[in-house]
HTML snippet that shows the backbone in 3Dmol.js (N, CA, C, O; Angstrom):
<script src="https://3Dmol.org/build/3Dmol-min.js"></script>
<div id="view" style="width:600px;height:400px;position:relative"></div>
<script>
const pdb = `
ATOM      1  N   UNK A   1      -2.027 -19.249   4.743  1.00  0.00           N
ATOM      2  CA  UNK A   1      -3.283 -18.779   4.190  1.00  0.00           C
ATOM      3  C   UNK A   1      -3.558 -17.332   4.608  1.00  0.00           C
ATOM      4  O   UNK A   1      -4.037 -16.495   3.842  1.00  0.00           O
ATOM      5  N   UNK A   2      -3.243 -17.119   5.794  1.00  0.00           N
ATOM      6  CA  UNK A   2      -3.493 -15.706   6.314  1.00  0.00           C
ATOM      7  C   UNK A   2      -2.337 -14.761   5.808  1.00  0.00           C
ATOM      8  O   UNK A   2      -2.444 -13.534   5.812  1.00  0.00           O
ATOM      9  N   UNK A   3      -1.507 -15.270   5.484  1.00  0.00           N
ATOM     10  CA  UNK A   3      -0.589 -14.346   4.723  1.00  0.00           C
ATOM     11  C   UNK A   3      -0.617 -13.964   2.925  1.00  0.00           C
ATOM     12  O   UNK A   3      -0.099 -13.187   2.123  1.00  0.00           O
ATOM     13  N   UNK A   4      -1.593 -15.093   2.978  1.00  0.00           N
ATOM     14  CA  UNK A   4      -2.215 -14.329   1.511  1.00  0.00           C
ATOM     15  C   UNK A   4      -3.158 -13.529   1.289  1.00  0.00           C
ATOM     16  O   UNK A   4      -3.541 -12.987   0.253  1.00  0.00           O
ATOM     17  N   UNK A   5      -3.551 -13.487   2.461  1.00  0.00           N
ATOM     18  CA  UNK A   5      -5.173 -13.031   2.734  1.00  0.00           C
ATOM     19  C   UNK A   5      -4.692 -11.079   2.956  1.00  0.00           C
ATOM     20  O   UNK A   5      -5.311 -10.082   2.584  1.00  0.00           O
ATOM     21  N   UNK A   6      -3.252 -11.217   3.767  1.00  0.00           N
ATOM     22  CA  UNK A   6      -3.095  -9.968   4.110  1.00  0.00           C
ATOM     23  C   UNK A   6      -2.737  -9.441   2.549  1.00  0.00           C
ATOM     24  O   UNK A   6      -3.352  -8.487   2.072  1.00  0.00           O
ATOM     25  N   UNK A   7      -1.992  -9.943   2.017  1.00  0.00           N
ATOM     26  CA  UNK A   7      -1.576  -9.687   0.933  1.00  0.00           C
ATOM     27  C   UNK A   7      -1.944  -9.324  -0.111  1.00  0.00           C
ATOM     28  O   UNK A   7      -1.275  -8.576  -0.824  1.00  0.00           O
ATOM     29  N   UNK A   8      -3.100  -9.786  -0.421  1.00  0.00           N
ATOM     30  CA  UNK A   8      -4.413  -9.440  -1.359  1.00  0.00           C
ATOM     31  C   UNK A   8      -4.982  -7.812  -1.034  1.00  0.00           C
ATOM     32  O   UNK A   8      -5.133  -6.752  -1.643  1.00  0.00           O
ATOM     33  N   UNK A   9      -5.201  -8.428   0.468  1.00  0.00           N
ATOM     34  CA  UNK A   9      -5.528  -6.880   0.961  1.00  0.00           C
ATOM     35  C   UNK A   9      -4.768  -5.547   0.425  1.00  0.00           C
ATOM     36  O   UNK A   9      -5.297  -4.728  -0.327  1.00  0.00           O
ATOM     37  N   UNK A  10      -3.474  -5.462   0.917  1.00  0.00           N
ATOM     38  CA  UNK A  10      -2.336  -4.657   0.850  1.00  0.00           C
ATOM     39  C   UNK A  10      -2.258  -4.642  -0.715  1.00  0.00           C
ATOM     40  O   UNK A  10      -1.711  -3.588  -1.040  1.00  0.00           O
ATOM     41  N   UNK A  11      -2.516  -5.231  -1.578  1.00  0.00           N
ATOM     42  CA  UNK A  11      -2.343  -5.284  -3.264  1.00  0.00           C
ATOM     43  C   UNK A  11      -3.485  -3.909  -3.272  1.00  0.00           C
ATOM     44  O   UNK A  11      -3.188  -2.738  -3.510  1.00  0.00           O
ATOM     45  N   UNK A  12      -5.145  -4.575  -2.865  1.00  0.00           N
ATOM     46  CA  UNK A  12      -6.102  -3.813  -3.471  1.00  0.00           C
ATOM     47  C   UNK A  12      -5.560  -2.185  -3.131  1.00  0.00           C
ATOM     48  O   UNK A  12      -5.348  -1.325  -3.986  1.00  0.00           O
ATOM     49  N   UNK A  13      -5.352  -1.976  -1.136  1.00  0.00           N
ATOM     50  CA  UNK A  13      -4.971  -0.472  -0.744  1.00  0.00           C
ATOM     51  C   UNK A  13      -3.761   0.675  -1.678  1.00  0.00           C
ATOM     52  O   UNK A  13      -3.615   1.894  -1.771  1.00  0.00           O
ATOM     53  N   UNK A  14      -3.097  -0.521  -2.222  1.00  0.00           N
ATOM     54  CA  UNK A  14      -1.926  -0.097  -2.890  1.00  0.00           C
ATOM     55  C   UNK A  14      -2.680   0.571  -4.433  1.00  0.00           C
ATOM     56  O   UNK A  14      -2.654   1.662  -5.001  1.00  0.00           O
ATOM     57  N   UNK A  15      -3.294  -0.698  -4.679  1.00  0.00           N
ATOM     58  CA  UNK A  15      -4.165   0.314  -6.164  1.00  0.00           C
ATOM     59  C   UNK A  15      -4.623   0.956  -5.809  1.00  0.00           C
ATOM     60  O   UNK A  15      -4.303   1.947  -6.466  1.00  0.00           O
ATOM     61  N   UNK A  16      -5.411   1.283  -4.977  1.00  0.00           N
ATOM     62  CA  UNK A  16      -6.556   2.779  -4.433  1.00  0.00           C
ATOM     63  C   UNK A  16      -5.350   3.795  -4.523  1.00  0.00           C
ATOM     64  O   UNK A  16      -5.301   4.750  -5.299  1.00  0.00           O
ATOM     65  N   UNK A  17      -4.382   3.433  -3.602  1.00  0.00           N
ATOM     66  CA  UNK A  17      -3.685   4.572  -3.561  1.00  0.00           C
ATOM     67  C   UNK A  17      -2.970   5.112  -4.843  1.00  0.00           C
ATOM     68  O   UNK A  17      -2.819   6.306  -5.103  1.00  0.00           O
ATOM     69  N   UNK A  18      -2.606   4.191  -5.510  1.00  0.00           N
ATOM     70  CA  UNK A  18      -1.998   4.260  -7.251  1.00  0.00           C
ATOM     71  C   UNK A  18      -2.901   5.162  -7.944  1.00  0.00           C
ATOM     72  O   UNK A  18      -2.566   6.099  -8.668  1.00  0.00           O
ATOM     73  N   UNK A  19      -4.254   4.734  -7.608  1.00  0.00           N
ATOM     74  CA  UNK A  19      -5.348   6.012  -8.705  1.00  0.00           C
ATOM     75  C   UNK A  19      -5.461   7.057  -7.842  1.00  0.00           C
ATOM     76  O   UNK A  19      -6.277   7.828  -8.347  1.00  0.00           O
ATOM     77  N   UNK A  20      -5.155   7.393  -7.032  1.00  0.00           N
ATOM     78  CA  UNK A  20      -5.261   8.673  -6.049  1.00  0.00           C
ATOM     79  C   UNK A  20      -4.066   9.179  -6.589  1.00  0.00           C
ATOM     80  O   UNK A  20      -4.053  10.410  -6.570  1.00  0.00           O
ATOM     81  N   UNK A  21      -3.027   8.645  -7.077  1.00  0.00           N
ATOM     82  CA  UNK A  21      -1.666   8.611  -7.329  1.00  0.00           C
ATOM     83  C   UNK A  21      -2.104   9.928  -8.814  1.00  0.00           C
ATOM     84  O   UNK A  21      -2.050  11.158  -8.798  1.00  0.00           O
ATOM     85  N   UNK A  22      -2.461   9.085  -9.787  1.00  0.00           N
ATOM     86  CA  UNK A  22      -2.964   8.939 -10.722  1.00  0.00           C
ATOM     87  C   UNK A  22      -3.752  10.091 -11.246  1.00  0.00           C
ATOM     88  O   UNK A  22      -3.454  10.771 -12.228  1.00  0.00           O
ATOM     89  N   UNK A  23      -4.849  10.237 -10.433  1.00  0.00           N
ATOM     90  CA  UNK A  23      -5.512  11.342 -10.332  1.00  0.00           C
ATOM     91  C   UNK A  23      -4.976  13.250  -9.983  1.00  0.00           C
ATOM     92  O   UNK A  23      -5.229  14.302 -10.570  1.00  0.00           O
ATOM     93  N   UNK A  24      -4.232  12.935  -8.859  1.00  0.00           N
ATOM     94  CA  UNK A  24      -3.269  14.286  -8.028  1.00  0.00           C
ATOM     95  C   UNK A  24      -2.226  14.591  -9.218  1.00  0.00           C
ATOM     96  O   UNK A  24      -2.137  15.702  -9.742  1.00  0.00           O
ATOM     97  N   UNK A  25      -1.520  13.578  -9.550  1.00  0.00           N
ATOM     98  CA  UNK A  25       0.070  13.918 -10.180  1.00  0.00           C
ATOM     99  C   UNK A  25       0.014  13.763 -11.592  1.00  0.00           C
ATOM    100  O   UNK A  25       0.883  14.321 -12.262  1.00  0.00           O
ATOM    101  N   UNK A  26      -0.786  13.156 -12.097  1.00  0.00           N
ATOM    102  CA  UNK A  26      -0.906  13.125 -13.595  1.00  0.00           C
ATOM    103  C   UNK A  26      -0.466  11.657 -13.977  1.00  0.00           C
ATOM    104  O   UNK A  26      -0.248  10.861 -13.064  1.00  0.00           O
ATOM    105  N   UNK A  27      -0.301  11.190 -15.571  1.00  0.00           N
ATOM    106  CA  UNK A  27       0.256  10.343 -15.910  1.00  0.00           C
ATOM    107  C   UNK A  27       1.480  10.160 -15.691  1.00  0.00           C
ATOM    108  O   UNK A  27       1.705   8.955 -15.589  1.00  0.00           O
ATOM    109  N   UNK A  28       2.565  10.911 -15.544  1.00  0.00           N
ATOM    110  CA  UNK A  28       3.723  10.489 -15.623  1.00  0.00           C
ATOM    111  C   UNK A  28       3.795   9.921 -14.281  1.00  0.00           C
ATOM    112  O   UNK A  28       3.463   8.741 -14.168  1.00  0.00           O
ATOM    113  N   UNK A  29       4.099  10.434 -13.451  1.00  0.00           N
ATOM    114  CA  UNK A  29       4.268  10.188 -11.836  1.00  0.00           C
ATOM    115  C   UNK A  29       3.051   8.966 -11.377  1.00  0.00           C
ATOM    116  O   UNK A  29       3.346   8.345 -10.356  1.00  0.00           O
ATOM    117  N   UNK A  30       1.814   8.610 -12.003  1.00  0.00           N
ATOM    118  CA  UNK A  30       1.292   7.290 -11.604  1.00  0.00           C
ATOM    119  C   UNK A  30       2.150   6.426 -12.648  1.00  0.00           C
ATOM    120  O   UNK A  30       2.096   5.261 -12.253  1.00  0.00           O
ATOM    121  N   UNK A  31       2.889   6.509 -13.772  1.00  0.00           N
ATOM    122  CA  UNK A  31       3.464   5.321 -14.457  1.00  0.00           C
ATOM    123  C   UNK A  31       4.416   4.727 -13.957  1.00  0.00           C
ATOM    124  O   UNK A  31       4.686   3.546 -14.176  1.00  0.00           O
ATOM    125  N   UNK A  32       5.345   5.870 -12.853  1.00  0.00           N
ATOM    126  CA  UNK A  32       5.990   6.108 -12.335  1.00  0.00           C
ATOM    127  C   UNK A  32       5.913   4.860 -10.735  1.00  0.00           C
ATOM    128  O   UNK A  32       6.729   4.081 -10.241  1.00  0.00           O
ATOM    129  N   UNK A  33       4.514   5.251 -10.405  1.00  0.00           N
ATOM    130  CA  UNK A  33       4.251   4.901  -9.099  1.00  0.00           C
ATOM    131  C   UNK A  33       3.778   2.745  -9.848  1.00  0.00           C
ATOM    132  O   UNK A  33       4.238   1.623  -9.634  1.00  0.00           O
ATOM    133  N   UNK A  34       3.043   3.140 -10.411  1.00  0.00           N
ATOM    134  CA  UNK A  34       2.989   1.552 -11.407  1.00  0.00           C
ATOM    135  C   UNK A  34       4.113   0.768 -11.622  1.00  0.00           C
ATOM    136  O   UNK A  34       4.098  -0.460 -11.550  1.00  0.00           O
ATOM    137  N   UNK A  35       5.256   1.556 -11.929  1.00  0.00           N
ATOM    138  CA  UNK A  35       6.276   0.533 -12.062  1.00  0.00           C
ATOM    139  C   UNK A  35       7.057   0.345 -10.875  1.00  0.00           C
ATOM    140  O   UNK A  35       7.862  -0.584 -10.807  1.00  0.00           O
ATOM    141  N   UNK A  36       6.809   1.502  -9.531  1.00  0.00           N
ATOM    142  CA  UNK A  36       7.754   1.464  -8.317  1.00  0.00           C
ATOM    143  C   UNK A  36       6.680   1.242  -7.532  1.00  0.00           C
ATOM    144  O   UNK A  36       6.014   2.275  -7.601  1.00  0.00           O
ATOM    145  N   UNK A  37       6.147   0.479  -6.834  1.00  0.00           N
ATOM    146  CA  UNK A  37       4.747   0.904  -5.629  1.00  0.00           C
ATOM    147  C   UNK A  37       5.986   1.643  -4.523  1.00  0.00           C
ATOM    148  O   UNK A  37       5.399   2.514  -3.880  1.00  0.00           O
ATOM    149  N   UNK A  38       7.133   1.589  -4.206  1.00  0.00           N
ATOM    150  CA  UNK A  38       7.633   1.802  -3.259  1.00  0.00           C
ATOM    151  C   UNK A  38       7.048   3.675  -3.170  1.00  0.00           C
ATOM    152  O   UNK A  38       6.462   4.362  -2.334  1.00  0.00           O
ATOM    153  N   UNK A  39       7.560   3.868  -4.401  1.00  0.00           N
ATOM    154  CA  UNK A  39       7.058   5.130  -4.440  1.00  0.00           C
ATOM    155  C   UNK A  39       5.696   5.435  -4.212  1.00  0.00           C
ATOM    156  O   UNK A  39       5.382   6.337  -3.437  1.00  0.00           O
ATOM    157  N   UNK A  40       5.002   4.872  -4.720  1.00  0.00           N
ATOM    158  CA  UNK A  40       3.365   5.115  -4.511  1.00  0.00           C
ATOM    159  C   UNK A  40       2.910   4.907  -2.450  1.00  0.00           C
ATOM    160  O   UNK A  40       2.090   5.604  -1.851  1.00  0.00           O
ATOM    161  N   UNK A  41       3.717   3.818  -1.868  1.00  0.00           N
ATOM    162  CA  UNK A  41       3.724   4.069  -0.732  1.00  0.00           C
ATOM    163  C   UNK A  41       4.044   5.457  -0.398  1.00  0.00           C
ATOM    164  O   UNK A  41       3.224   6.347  -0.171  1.00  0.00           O
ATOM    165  N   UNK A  42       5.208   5.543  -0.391  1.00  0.00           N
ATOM    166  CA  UNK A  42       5.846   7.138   0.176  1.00  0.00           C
ATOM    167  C   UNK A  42       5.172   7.848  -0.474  1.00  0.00           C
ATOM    168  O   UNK A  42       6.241   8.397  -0.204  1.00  0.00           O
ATOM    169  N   UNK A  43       4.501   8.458  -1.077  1.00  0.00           N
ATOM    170  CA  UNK A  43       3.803   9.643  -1.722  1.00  0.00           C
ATOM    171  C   UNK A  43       2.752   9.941  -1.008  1.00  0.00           C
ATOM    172  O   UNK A  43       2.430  11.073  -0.646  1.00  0.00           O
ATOM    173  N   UNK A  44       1.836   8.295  -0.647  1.00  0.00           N
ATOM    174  CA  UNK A  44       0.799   8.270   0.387  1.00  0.00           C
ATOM    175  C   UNK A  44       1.141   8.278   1.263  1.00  0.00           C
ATOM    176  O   UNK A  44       0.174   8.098   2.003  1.00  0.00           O
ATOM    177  N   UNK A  45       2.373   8.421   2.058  1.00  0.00           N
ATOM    178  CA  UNK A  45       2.510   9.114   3.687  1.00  0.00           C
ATOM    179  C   UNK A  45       2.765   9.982   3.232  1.00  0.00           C
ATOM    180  O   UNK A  45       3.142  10.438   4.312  1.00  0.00           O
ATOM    181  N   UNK A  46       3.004  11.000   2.375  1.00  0.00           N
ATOM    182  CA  UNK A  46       3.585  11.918   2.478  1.00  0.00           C
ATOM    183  C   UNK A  46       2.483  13.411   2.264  1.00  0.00           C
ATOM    184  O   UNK A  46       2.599  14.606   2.538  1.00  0.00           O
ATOM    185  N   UNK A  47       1.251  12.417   1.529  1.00  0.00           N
ATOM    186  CA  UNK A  47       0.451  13.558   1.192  1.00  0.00           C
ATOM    187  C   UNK A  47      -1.144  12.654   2.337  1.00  0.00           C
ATOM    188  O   UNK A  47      -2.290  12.522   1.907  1.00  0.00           O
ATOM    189  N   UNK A  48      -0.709  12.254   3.591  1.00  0.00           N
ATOM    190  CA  UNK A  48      -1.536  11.613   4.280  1.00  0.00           C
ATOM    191  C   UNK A  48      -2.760  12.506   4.847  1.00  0.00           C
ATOM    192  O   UNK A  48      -3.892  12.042   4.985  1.00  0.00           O
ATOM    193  N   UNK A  49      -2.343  14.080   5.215  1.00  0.00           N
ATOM    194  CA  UNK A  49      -3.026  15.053   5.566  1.00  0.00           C
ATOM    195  C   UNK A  49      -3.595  15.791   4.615  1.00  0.00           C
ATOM    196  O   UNK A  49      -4.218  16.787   4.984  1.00  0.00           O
ATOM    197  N   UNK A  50      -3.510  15.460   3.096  1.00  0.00           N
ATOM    198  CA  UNK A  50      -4.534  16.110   2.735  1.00  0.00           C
ATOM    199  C   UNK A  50      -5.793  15.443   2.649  1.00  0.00           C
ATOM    200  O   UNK A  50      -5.988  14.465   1.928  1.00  0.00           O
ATOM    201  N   UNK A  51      -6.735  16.028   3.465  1.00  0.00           N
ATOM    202  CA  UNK A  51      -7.932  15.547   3.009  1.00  0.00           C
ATOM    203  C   UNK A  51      -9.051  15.236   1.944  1.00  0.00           C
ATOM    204  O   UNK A  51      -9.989  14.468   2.156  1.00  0.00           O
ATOM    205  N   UNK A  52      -8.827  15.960   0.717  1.00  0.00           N
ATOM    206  CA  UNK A  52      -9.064  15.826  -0.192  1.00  0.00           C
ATOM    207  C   UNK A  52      -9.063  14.508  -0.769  1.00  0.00           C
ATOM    208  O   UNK A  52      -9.915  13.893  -1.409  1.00  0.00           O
ATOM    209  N   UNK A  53      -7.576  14.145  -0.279  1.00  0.00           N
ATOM    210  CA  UNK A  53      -7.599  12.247  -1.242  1.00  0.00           C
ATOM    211  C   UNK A  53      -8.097  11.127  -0.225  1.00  0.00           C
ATOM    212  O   UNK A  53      -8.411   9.956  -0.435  1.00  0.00           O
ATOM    213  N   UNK A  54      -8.073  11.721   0.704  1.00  0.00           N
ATOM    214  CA  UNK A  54      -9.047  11.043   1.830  1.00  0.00           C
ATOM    215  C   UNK A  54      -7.511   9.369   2.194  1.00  0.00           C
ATOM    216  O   UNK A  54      -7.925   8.394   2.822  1.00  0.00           O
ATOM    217  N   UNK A  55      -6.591   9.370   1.901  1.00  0.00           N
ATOM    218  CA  UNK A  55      -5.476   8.510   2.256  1.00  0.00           C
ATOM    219  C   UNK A  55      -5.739   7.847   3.341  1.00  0.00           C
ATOM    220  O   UNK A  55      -5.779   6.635   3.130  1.00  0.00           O
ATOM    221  N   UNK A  56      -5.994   8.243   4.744  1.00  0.00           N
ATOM    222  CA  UNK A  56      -5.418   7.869   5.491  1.00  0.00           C
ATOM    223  C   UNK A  56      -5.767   6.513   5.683  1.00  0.00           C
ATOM    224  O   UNK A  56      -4.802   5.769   5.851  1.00  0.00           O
ATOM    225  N   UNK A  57      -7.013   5.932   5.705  1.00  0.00           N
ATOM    226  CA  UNK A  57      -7.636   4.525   5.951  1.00  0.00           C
ATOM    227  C   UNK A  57      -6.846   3.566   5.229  1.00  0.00           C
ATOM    228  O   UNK A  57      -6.568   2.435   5.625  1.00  0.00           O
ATOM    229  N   UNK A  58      -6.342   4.342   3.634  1.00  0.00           N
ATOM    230  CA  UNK A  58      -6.102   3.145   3.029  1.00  0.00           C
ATOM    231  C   UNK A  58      -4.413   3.318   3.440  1.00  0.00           C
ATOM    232  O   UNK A  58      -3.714   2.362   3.103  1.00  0.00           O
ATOM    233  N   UNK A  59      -4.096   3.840   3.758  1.00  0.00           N
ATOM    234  CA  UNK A  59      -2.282   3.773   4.267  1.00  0.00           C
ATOM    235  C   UNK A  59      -2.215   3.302   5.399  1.00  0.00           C
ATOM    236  O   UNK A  59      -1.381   2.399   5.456  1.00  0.00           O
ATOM    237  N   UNK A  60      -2.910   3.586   6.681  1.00  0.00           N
ATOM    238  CA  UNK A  60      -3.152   2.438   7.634  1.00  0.00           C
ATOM    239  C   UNK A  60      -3.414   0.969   7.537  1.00  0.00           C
ATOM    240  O   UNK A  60      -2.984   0.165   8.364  1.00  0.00           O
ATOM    241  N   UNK A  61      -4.240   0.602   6.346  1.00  0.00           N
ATOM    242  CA  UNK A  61      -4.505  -0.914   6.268  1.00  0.00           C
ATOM    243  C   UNK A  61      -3.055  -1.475   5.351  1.00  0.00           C
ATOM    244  O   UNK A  61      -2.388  -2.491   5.544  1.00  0.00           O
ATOM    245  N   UNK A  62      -2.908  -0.543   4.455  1.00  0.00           N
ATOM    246  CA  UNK A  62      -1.718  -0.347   3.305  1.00  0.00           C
ATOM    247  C   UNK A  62      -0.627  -1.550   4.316  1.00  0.00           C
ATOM    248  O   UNK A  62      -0.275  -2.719   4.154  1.00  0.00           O
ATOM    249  N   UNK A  63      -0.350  -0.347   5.517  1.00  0.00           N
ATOM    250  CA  UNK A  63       1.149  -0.706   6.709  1.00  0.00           C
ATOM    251  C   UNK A  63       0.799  -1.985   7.031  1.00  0.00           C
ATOM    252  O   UNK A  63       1.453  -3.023   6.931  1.00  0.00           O
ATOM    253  N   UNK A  64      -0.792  -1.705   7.603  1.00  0.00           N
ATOM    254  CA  UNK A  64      -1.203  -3.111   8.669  1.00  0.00           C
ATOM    255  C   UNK A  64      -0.860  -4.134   7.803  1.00  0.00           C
ATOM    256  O   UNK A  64       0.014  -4.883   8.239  1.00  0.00           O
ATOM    257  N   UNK A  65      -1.203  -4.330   6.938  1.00  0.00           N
ATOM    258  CA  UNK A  65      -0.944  -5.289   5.909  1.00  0.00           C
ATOM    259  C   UNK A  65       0.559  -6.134   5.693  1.00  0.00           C
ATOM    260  O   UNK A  65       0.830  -7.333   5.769  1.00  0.00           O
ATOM    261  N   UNK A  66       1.348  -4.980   5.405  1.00  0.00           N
ATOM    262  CA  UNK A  66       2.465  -5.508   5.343  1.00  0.00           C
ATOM    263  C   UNK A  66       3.154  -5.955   6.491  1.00  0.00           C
ATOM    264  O   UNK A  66       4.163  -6.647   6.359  1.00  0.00           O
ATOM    265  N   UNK A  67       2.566  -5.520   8.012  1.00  0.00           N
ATOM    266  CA  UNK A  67       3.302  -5.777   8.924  1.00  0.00           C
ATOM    267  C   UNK A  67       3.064  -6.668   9.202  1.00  0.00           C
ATOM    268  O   UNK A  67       4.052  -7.341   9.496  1.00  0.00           O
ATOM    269  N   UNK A  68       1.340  -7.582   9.384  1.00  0.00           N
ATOM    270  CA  UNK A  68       1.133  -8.874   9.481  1.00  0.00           C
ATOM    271  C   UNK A  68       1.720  -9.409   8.639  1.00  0.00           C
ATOM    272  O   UNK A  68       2.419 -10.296   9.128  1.00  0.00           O
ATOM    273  N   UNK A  69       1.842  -9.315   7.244  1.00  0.00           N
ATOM    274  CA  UNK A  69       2.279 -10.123   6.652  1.00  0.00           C
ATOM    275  C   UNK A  69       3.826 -10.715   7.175  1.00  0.00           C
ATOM    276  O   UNK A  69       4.088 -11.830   7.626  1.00  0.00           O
ATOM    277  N   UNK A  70       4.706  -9.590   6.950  1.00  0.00           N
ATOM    278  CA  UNK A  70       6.074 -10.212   7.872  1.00  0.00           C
ATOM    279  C   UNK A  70       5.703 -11.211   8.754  1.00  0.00           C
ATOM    280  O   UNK A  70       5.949 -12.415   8.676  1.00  0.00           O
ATOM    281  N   UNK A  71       5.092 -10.609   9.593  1.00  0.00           N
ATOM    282  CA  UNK A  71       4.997 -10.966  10.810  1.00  0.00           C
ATOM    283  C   UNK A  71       4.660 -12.722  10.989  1.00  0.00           C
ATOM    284  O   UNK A  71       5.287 -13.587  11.602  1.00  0.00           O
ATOM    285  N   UNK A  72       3.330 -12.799  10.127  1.00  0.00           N
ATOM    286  CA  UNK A  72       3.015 -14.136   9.648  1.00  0.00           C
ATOM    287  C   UNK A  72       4.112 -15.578   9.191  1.00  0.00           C
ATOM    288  O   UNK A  72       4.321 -16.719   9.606  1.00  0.00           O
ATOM    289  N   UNK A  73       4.751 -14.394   7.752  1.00  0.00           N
ATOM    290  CA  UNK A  73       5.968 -15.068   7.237  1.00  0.00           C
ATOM    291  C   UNK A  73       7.043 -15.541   8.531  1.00  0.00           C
ATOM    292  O   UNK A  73       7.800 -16.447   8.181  1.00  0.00           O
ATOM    293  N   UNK A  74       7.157 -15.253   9.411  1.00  0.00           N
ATOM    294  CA  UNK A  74       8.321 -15.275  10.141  1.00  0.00           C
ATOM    295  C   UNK A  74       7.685 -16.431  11.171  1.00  0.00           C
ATOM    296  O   UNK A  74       8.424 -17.324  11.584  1.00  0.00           O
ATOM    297  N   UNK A  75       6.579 -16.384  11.480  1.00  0.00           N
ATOM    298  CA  UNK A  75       5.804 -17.128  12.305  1.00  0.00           C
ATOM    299  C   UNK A  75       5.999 -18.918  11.175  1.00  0.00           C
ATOM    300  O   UNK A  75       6.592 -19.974  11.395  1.00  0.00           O
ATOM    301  N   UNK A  76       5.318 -18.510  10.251  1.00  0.00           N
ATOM    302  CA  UNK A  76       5.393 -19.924   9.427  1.00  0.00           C
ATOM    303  C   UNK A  76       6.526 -20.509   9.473  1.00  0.00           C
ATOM    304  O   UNK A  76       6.544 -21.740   9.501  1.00  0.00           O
ATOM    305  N   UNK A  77       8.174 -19.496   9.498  1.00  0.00           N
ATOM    306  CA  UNK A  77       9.150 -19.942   8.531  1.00  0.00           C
ATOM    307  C   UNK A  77      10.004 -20.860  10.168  1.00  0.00           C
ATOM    308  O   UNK A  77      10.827 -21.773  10.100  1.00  0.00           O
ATOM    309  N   UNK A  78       9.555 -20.345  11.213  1.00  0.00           N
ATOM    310  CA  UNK A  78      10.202 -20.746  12.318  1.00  0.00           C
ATOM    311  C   UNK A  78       9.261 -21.992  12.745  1.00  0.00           C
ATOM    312  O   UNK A  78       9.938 -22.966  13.076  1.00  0.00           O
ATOM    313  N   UNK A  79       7.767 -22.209  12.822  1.00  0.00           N
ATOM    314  CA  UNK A  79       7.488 -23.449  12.670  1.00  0.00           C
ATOM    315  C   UNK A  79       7.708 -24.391  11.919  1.00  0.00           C
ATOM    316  O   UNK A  79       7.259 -25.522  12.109  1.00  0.00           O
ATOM    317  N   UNK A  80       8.315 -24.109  11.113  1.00  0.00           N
ATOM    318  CA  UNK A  80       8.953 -25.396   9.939  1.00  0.00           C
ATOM    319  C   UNK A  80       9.731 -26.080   9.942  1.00  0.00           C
ATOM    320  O   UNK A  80       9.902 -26.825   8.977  1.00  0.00           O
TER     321      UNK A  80
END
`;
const viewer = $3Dmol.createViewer("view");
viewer.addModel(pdb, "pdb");
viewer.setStyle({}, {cartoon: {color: "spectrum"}});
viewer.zoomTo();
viewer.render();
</script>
């Protein structure tokens, strides 16, 4: 349950960051980031210091997210 919970989370940070995406780079490069999030991650570390898109909160929860999540998954898969 808590690994869906992170997951949901990490979905919504990922869209924030997709329209920040979206907004900075134009259409091509968010259609871009829409069909790859991998990319839309890396773009948001990469443009983490500008303040303007204000990133950083949501790339911190973005990580946290995925790391509980592992983390969770691995916890469930070894109690089983």
């Amino acid at each position: 349950m808590l690994s869906w919970l992170g997951s949901a989370i990490a979905w919504v940070a990922g869209i924030v960051v997709l329209i920040k995406l979206f907004q900075k780079e134009g259409i091509l490069k968010g259609i871009l980031g829409l069909i790859c999030m991998i990319y839309t991650y890396i773009w948001g570390w990469m443009h983490l210091k500008d303040e303007s898109l204000k990133l950083k909160t949501w790339m911190y929860i973005w990580t946290g997210c995925i790391v509980l999540g592992i983390i969770l998954n691995v916890i469930a898969q070894s109690s089983s």
